[in-house]
C-alpha positions as CSV (number, residue, x, y, z in Angstrom):
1,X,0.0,0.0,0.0
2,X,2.8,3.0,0.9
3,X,4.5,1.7,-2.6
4,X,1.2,2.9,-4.4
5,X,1.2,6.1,-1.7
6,X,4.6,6.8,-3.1
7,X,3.6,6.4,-6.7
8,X,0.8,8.9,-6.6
9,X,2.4,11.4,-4.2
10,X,4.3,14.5,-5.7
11,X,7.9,15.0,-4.4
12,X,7.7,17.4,-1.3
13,X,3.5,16.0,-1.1
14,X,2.2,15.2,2.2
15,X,1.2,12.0,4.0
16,X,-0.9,12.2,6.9
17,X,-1.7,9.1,9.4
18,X,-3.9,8.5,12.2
19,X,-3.3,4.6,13.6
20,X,-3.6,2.5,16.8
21,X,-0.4,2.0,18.1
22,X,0.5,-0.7,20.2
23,X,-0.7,-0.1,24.3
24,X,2.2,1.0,26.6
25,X,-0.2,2.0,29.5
26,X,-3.1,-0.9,31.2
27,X,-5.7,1.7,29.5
28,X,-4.1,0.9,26.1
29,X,-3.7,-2.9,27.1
30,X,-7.3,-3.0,27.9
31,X,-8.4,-1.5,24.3
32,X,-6.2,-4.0,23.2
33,X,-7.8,-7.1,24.9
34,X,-11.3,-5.6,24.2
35,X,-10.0,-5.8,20.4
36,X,-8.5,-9.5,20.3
37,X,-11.4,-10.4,21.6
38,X,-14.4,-8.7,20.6
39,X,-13.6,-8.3,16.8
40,X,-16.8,-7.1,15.9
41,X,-16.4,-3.8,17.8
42,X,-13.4,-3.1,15.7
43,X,-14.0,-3.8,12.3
44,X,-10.3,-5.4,12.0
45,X,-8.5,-2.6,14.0
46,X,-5.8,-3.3,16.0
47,X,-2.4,-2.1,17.4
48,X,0.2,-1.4,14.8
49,X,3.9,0.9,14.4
50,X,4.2,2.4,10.6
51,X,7.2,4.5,11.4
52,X,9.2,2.5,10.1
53,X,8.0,1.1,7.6
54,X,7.2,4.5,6.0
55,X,11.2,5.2,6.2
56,X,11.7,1.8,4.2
57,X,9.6,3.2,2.2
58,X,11.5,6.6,1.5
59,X,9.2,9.2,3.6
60,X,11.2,11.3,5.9
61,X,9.2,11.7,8.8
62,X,8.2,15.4,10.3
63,X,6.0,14.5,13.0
64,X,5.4,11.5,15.4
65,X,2.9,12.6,17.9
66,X,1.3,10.2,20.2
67,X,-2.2,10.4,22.0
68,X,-4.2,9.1,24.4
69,X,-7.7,9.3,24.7
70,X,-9.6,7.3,27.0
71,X,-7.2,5.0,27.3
72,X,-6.9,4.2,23.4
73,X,-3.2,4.5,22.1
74,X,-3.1,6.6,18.8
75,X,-0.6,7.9,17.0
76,X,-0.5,10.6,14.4
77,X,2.4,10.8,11.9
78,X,2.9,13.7,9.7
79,X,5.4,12.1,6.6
80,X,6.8,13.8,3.0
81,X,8.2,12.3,0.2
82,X,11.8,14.2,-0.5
83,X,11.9,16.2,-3.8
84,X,14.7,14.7,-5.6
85,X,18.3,16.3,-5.5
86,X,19.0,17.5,-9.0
């Protein structure tokens, strides 16, 4: 999928990502439970880290900002795809 990202991006265009990250707090670990068990509440959600496979991917990364709300571990990532060096 970030192959096809890069494909249609413009050098210096934008990537913006909101994802569950994997639970470092017992709030988090509870979502996460909830989730491994009780599939139908989230339609195939669960904890994942795309940092770094965005920078396999080329993106340089400008922001990594995580989040809690009500316990749920989020993570938004701000990413670009470098203009090439002429």
């Amino acid at each position: 999928m970030l192959g096809e990202i890069w494909r249609v991006l413009e050098p210096a265009g934008v990537l913006f990502t909101v994802y569950m990250a994997p639970p470092c707090r017992s709030g988090g670990r509870l979502w996460a439970w909830i989730f491994d068990r009780l599939t139908f509440l989230s339609n195939g959600c669960y904890p994942v880290t795309i940092t770094t496979h965005l920078i396999q991917n080329g993106f340089r990364i400008l922001k990594d900002v995580p989040a809690i709300r009500l316990g749920f571990p989020a993570r938004y990532n701000v990413s670009e795809k470098p203009t090439p060096v002429a």
